[in-house]
KETI-737141 format. One line per 2 residues: number of its first residue (from 1); their letters; for each residue x, y, z of C-alpha. Coordinates in steps of 0.001 Angstrom, whole numbers. Last residue first. Layout:
! residues N
NUM) A) X,Y,Z; ...
***
This chain:
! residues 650
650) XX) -152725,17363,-93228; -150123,16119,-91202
648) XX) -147224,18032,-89802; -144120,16143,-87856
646) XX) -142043,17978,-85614; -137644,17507,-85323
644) XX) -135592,19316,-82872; -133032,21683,-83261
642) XX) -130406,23931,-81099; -127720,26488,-82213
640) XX) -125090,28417,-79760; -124614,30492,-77554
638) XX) -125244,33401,-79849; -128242,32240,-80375
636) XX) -130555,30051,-82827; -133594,27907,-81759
634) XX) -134241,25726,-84770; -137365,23813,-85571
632) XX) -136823,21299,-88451; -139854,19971,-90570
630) XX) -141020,16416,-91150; -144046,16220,-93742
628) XX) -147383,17614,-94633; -146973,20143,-96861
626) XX) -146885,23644,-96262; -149963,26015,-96497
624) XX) -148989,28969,-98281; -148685,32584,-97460
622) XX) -145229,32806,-99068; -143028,32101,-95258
620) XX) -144729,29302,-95317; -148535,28297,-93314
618) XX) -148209,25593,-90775; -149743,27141,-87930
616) XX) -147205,27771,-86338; -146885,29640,-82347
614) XX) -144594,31027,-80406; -143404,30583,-76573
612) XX) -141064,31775,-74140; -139090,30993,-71762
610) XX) -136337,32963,-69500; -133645,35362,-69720
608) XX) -134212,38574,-71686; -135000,38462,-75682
606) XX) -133903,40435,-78602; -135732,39708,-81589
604) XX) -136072,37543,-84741; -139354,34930,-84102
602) XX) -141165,32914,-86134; -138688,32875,-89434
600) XX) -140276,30441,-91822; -140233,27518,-94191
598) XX) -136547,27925,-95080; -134442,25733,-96581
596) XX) -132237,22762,-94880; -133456,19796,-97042
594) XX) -135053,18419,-94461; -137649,21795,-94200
592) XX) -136817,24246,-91827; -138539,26346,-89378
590) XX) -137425,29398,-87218; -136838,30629,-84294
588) XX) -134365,33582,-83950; -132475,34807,-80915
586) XX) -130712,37989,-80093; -129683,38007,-76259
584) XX) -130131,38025,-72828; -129060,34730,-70991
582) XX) -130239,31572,-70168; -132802,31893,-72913
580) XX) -135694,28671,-73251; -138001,27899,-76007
578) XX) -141564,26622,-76391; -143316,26099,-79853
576) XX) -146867,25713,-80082; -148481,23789,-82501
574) XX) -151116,24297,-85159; -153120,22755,-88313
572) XX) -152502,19206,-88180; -149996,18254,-85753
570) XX) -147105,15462,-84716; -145975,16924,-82427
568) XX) -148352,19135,-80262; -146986,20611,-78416
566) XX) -143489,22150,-79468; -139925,21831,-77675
564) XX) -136785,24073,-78135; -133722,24185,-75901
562) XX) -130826,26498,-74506; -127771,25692,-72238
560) XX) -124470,28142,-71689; -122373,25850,-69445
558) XX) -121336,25807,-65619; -119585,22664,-66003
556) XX) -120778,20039,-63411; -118028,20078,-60759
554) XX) -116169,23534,-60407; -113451,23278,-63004
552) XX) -110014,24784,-61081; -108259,21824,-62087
550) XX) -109350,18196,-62508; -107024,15902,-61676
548) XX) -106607,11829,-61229; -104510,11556,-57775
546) XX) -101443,10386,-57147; -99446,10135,-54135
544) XX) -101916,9229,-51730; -102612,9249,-48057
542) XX) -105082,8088,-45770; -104660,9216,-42491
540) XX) -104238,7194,-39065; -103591,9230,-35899
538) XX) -101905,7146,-33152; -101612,6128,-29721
536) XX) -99096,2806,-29805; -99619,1554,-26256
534) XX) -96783,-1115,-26080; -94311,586,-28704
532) XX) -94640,4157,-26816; -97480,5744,-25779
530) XX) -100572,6044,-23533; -103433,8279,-22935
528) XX) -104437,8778,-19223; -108091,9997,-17611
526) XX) -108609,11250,-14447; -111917,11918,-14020
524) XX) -114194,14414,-12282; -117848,13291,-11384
522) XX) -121110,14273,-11938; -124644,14025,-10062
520) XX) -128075,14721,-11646; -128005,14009,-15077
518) XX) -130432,15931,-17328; -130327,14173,-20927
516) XX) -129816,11126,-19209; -127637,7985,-20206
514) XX) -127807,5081,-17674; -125722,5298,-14977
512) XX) -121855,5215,-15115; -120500,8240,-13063
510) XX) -118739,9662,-15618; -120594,12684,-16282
508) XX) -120145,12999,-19959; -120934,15867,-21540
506) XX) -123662,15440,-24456; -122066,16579,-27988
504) XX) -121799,19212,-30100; -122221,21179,-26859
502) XX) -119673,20222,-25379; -116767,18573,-27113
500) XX) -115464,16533,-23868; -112771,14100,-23208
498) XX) -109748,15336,-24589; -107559,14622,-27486
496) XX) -106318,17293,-30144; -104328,16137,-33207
494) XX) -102315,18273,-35310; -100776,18178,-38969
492) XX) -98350,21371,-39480; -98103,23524,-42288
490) XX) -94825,24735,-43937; -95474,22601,-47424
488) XX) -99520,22416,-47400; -101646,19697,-45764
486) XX) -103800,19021,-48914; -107346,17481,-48001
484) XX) -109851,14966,-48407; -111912,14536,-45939
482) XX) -114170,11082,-44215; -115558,10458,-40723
480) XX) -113343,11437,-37981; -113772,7651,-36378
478) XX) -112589,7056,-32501; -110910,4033,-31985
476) XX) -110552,3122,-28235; -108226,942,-26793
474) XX) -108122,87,-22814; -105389,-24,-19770
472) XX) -106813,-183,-16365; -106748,2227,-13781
470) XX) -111034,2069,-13153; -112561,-1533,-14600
468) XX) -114541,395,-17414; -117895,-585,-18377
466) XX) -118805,-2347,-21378; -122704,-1307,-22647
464) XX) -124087,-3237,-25829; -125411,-2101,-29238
462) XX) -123188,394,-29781; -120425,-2261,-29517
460) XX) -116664,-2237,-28359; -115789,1386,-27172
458) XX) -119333,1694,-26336; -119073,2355,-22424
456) XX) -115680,4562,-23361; -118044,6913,-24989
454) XX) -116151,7444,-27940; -115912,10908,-29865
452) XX) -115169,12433,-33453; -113614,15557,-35688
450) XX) -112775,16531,-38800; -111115,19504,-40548
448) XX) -110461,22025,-37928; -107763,25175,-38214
446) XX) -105212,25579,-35719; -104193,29064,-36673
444) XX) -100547,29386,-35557; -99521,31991,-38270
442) XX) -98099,29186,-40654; -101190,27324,-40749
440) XX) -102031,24149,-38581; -104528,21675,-39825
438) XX) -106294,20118,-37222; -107712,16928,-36492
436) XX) -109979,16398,-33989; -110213,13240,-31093
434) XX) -112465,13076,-28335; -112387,10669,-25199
432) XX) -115651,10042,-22978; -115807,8499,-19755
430) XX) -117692,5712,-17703; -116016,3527,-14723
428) XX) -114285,6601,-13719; -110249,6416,-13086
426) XX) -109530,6490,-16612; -107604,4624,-19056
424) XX) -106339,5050,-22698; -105117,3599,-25707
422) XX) -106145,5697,-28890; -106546,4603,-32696
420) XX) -107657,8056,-34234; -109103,7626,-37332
418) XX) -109796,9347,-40830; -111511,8029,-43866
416) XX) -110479,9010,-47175; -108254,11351,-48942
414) XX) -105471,13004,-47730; -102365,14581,-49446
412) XX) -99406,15290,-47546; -97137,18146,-49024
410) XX) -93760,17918,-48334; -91406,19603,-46101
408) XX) -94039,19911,-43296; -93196,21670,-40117
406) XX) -92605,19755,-37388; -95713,17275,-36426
404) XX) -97994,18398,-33561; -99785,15903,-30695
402) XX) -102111,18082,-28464; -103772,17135,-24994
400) XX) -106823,19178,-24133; -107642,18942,-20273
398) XX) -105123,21965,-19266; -106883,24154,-21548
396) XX) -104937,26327,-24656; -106220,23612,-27242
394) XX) -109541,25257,-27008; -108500,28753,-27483
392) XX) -106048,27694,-30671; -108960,25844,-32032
390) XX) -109439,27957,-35442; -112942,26951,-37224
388) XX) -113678,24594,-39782; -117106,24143,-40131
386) XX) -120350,25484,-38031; -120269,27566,-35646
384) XX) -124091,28183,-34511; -126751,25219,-35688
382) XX) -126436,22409,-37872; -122806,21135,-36577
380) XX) -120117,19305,-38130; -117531,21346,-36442
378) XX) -117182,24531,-35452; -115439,25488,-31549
376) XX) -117260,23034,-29150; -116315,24048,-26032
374) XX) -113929,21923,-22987; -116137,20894,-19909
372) XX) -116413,22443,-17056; -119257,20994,-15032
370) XX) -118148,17150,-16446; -114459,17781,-15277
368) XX) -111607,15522,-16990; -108380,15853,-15385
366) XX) -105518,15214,-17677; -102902,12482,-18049
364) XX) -100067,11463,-20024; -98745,8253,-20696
362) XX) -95391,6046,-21585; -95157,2986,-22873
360) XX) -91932,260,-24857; -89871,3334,-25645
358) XX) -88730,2589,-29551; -92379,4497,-31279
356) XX) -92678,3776,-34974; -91583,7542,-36522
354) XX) -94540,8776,-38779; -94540,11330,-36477
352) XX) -96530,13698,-33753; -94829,15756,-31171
350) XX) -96729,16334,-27785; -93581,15307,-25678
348) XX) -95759,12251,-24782; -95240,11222,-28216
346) XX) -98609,10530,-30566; -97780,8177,-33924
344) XX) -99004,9308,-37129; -99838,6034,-38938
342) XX) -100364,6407,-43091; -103401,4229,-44459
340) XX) -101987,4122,-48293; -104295,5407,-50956
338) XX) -103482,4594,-54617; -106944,3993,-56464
336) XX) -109605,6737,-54863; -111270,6063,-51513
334) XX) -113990,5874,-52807; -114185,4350,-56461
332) XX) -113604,5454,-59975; -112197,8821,-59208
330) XX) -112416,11923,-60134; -110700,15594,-58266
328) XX) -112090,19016,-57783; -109073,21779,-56704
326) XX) -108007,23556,-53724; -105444,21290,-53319
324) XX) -101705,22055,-53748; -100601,25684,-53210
322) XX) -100546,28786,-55439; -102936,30214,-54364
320) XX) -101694,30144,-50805; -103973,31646,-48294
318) XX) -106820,28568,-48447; -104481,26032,-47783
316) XX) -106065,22607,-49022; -109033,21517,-49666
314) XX) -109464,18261,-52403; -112953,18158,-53357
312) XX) -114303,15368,-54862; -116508,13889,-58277
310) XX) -116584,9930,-57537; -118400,7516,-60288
308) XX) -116145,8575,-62647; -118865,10713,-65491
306) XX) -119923,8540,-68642; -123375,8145,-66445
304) XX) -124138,11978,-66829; -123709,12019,-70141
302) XX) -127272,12838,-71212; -127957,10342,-73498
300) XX) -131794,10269,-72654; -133420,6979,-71518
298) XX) -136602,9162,-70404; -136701,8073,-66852
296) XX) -133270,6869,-65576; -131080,9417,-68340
294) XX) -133913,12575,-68106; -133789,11898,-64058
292) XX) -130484,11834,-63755; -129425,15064,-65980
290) XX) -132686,17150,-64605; -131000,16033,-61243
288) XX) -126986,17203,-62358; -128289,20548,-63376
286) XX) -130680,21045,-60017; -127725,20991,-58343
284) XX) -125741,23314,-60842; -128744,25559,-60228
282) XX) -128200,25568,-56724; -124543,26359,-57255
280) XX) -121644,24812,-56175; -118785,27092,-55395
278) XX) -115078,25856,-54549; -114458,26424,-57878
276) XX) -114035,30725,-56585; -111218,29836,-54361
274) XX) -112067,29049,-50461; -112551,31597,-47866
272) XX) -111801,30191,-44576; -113512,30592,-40745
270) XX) -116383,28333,-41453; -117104,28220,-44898
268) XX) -117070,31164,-47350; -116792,29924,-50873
266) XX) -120523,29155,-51435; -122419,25624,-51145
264) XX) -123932,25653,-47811; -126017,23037,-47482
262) XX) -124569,21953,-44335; -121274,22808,-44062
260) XX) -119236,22623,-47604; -115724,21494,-48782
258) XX) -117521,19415,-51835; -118540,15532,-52654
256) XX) -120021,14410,-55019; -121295,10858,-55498
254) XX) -122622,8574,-58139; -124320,5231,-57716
252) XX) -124842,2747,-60338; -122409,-155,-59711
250) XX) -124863,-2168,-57750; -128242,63,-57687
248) XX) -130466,-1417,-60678; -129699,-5117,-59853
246) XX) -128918,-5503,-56098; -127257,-3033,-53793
244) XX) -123806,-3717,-52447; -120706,-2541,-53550
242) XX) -122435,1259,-55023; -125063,681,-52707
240) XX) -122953,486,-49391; -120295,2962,-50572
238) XX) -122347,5608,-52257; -124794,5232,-48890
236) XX) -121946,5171,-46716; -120733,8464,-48356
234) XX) -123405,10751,-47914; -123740,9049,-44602
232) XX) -120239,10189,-43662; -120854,13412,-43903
230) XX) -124134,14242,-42812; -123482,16974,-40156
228) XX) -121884,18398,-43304; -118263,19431,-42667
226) XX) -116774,17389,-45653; -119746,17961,-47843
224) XX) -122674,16174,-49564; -124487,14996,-53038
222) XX) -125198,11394,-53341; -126839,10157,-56905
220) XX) -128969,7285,-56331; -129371,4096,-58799
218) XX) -132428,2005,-57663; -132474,-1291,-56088
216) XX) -131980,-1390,-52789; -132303,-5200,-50867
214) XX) -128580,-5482,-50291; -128256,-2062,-48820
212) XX) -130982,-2838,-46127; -129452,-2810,-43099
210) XX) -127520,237,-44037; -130895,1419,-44332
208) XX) -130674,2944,-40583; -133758,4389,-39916
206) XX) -135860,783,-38889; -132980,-649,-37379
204) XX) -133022,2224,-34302; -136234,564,-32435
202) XX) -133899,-3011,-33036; -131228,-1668,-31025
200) XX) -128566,698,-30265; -128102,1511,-26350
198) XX) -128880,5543,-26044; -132828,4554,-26735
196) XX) -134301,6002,-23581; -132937,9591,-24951
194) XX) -134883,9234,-28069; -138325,8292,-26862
192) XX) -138019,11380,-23984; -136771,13550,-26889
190) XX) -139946,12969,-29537; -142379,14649,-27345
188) XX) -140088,18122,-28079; -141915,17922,-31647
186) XX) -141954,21261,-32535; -139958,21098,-35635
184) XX) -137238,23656,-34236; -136868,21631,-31038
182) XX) -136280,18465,-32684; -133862,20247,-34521
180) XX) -131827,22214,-31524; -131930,19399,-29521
178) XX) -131204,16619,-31656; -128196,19263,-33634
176) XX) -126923,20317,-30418; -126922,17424,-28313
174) XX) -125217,14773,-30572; -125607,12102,-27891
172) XX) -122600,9778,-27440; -122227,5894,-28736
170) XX) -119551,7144,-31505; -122098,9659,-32543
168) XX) -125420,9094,-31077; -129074,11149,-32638
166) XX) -127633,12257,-35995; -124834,9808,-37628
164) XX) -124860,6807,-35657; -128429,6468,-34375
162) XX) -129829,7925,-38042; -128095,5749,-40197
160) XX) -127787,6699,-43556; -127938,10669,-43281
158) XX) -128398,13454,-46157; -126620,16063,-47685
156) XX) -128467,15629,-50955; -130175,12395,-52152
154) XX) -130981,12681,-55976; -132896,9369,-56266
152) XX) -134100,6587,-59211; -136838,4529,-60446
150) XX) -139435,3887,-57679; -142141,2029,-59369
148) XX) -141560,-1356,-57567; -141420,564,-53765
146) XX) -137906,-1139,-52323; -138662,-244,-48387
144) XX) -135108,303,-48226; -135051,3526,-50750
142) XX) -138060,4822,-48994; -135325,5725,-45696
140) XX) -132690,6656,-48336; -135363,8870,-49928
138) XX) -136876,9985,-46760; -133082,11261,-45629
136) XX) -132996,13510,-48342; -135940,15254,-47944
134) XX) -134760,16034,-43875; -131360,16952,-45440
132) XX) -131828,17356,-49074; -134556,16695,-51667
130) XX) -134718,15095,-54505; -137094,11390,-55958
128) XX) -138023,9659,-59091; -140805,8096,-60071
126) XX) -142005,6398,-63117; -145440,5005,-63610
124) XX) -146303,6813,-66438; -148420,8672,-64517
122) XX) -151251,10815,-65829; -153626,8394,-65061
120) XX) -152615,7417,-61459; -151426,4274,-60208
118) XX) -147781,5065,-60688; -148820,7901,-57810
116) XX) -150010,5636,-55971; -146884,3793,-55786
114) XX) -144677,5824,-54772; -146766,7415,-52248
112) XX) -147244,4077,-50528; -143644,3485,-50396
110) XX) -142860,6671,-48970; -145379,6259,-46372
108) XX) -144585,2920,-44886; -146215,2342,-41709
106) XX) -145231,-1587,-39780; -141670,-602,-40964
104) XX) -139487,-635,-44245; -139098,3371,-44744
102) XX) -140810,7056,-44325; -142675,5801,-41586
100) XX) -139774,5654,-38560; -138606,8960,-40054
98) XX) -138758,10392,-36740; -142013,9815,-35609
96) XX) -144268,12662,-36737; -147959,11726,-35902
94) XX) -150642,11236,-38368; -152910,13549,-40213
92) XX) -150804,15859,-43375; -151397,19389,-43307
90) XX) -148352,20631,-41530; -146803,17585,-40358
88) XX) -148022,14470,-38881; -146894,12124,-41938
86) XX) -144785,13585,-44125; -146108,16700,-46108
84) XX) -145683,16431,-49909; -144860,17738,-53017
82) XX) -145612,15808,-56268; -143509,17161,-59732
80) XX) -145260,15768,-62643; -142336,15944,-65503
78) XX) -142618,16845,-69097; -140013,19035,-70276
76) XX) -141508,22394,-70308; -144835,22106,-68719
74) XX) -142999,20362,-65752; -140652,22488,-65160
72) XX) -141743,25294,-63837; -142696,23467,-60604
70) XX) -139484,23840,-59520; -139678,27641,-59173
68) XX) -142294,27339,-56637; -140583,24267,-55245
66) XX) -137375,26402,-54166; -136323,22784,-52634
64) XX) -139447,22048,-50397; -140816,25611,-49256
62) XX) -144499,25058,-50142; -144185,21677,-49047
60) XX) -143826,22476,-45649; -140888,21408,-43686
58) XX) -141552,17738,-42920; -140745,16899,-46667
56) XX) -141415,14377,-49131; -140072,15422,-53021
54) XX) -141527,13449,-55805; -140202,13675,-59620
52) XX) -143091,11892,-61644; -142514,10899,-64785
50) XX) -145107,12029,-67849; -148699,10908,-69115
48) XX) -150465,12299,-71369; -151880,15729,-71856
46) XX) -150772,19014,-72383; -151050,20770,-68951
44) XX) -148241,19454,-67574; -149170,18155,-64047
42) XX) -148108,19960,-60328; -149070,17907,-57818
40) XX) -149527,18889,-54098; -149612,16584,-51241
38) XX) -151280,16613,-47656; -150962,13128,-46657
36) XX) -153764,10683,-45434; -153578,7593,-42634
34) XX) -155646,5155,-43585; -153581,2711,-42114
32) XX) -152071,1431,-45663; -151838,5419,-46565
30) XX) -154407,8040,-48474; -153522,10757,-50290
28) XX) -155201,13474,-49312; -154868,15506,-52810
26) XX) -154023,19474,-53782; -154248,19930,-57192
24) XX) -152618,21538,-60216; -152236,21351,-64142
22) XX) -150009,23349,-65658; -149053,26450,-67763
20) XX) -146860,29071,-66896; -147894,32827,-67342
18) XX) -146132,33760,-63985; -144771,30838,-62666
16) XX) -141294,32774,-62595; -137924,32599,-64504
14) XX) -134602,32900,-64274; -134016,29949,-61445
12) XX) -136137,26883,-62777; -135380,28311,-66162
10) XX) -132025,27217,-65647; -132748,23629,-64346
8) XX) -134853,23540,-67749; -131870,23859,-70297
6) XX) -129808,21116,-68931; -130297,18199,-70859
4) XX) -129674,20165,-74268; -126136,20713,-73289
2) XX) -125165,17245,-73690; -122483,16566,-71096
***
């Protein structure tokens, strides 16, 4: 990519607000039900009008994505950054309700923002939107409600459908992260609401915008990880508007996808180290928004839409360097060209094969008790152990059930969605079955890499309760979400199936009655899994042969970036130059005439990291007043040279 796009996402992290210029305020802004929102703007102080980048938070927007640093931007390249409080937090009026304003409802905030901000003077009626997690899920939510001015998105680590991914996975309640988040915020009144909505219905339409993927219009780029809480609606949201979305989102979506927890983008995650490219830095973040923004908003050539569509990481065995995986991957589409879903079938013996079973059934069973239920060990949590952590002490207990291939001989290489297709009774007319997959290292480590749950009441809809008939015979698919991963040579694919995962998610207590976050009376199952040609339990992976490679290159190159700007251009008698170092160095700026000679040397000195600023006023190296014309500024370093034209006039 063109370096030049890149220059301010550095300064963003090298330098301070000290001795910055802009413009700031701190507005009400008022909604459709008069509702106001606390919101700071941050304006270049030359002016004009400029793009908006907006970021909507419920954390404070004094803390919204290092937005003391990120206002540093906008005197340099010419963005108004808005922050703001959503509705009922911090200094904004209203009441929090769970995103249920931030998109397409009776209240919508995001769309209101949008547009009054393209209302304002210094707008040019552009806006574009960041933010992860919480600020990442009011962009998809704003996304729905289709605001005209809304231009494009930079959602990081952030959900789709908030019943499915955050509040009831595979129809069961996602205890730690609702508790532990609504909690955190403060807004405990939201739990009674959320707890007498178990049943999906129309009070959970309003946060899912996969609803609404055929009514989005603006190109989004998705940022997530494999054991994000968010996974899979980092990559719905790619999916659904990539396919789906109308003119302006169909075919423009980008997505990137890493080995992380949530927002955790170092090397260490969970129990494993991964190699040094496993890293993704904030700044390289904020590299690939400057990118989108300057291409949606300023029709710059920044290269960022020549990239594949899909940027991946493809794990593998963290103590083997010299094993497959580890390495970022491209493809045109999701799963990539090539992928083959690959059935892994369970044996009551507790192997696992590609081998179609011969034995018409067979079963196992377990007893499944509500007060003693098995622990959550990592996973796609928010809080505690998060990631992929070793299960050997879980697996251990007499109510986990584990399926183990031999050995491997060849590598098996995974990318895309994962499921466990399961047949199973129980003798409770309400029960729970869990599924994880496991990647087993040479030493015995049983190592995590996705995992999921049915409540056996939702095995057909989420939107409608089936009850068991107690003995009798049912199948369940439980979804893993998405990976993609290397099983190494001498590893072993495993496959753990119980009925709890406590307290990643609610325990189960089989008794039938209507979901309660305190339920008063529990009973044990028995619960079976089936086998054999009848019953054919499996694990299905998709595998692939081929893959398009990128090795060892973490995914936005991490390089050297500098630029020049002036204010203002054209000018009569003076203008300001602005420049940016990533690095320490020597660095000269000087001006040129067309014909390549020398006007004059501003600046010849060492400089530390950061921005900086000199001034013309259009007299020659000689003493003279040049003429008026076009004139060359040039910025050169060791890293490299950069230009940009001014005009003077006399």
């Amino acid at each position: 990519m063109r370096k030049a796009m890149f220059f301010v996402i550095l300064i963003i992290l090298l330098s301070s607000l000290d001795g910055m210029a802009y413009e700031f305020e701190t507005v009400m802004m008022p909604m459709r039900d008069e509702i106001h929102l606390a919101t700071d703007i941050y304006r270049p102080s030359f002016p004009g009008s400029y793009p908006s980048v907006l970021i909507r938070t419920p954390y404070g927007r004094e803390d919204a994505l290092e937005a003391d640093q990120l206002v540093a931007v906008c005197d340099i390249l010419g963005y108004t950054i808005v922050l703001q409080d959503t509705r009922g937090r911090y200094d904004s009026e209203g009441v929090a309700r769970l995103f249920e304003d931030d998109g397409w409802g009776v209240r919508q905030d995001g769309y209101d923002t949008v547009e009054w901000i393209a209302e304002q003077s210094w707008s040019d009626g552009q806006v574009g939107t960041i933010g992860a997690s919480a600020m990442g899920i009011t962009q998809t939510m704003m996304a729905g409600a289709t605001p005209p001015h809304l231009v494009c998105q930079v959602p990081i680590v952030a959900a789709s459908n908030i019943y499915e991914q955050a509040a009831y996975q595979g129809g069961a309640y996602r205890e730690r992260l609702v508790e532990n988040w609504i909690g955190g915020l403060e807004e405990t009144y939201l739990l009674p609401e959320i707890e007498s909505h178990a049943v999906y219905s129309e009070f959970w339409d309003q946060v899912n915008v996969e609803t609404r993927y055929d009514a989005v219009n603006v190109p989004a780029f998705f940022i997530g990880g494999w054991h994000d809480i968010f996974c899979e609606g980092t990559v719905n949201s790619f999916l659904g508007l990539h396919a789906n979305g109308v003119s302006g989102a169909h075919g423009n979506q980008k997505l990137l996808m890493g080995p992380y927890t949530h927002m955790d983008w170092g090397q260490e995650i969970g129990e494993l180290v991964f190699p040094e490219n496993a890293v993704l830095s904030t700044t390289q973040i904020l590299m690939l928004g400057v990118a989108w923004f300057n291409y949606w908003m300023k029709g710059e050539e920044t290269g960022i839409m020549d990239e594949p569509a899909v940027r991946y990481y493809s794990m593998g065995d963290v103590d083997d360097p010299g094993s497959p995986g580890n390495e970022w991957r491209t493809s045109e589409t999701w799963p990539p060209d090539g992928i083959t879903d690959m059935n892994f079938y369970l044996y009551p013996d507790g192997s696992l094969n590609s081998d179609s079973p011969v034995l018409q059934s067979d079963s196992l069973d377990f007893i499944f008790d509500p007060t003693d239920p098995a622990p959550t060990i990592g996973g796609r949590n928010l809080h505690g152990d998060m990631g992929p952590y070793d299960q050997s002490s879980v697996e251990s207990r007499a109510d986990v059930l584990t399926f183990t291939t031999e050995p491997l001989t060849e590598p098996v290489d995974v990318a895309g969605k994962i499921k466990v297709k399961l047949w199973a009774s129980s003798d409770a007319v309400d029960t729970d079955f869990t599924a994880k997959l496991c990647d087993v290292y040479p030493d015995g480590r049983s190592i995590l890499i996705g995992d999921g749950i049915i409540r056996a009441r939702h095995r057909n809809s989420f939107s409608q309760e089936d009850f068991l008939t107690p003995g009798e015979i049912y199948e369940f698919d439980i979804d893993l979400w998405s990976a993609a991963i290397v099983f190494n040579i001498g590893h072993q694919i495993r496959v753990d199936i119980s009925s709890s995962n406590y307290d990643r998610f609610a325990v189960n207590p089989n008794t039938g009655a209507p979901f309660s976050r305190f339920p008063e009376e529990f009973v044990t199952a028995r619960n079976a899994v089936y086998f054999g040609s009848t019953y054919p339990s499996r694990l299905i992976l998709p595998v692939s042969d081929e893959f398009i490679s990128v090795e060892d290159a973490p995914p936005i190159q991490s390089l050297p970036v500098l630029d020049i700007v002036n204010y203002p251009n054209p000018f009569a008698d003076h203008t300001v130059i602005r420049y940016a170092m990533v690095k320490s160095g020597r660095a000269s700026v000087s001006i040129y005439d067309v014909s390549g000679r020398l006007v004059k040397r501003l600046a010849d000195r060492q400089h530390q990291a950061g921005g900086f600023e000199v001034a013309w006023d259009g007299i020659d190296r000689h003493g003279k007043q040049a003429r008026s014309g076009v004139y060359l500024m040039a910025l050169q370093t060791s890293l490299g040279t950069k230009t940009q034209r001014m005009v003077l006039i006399r």
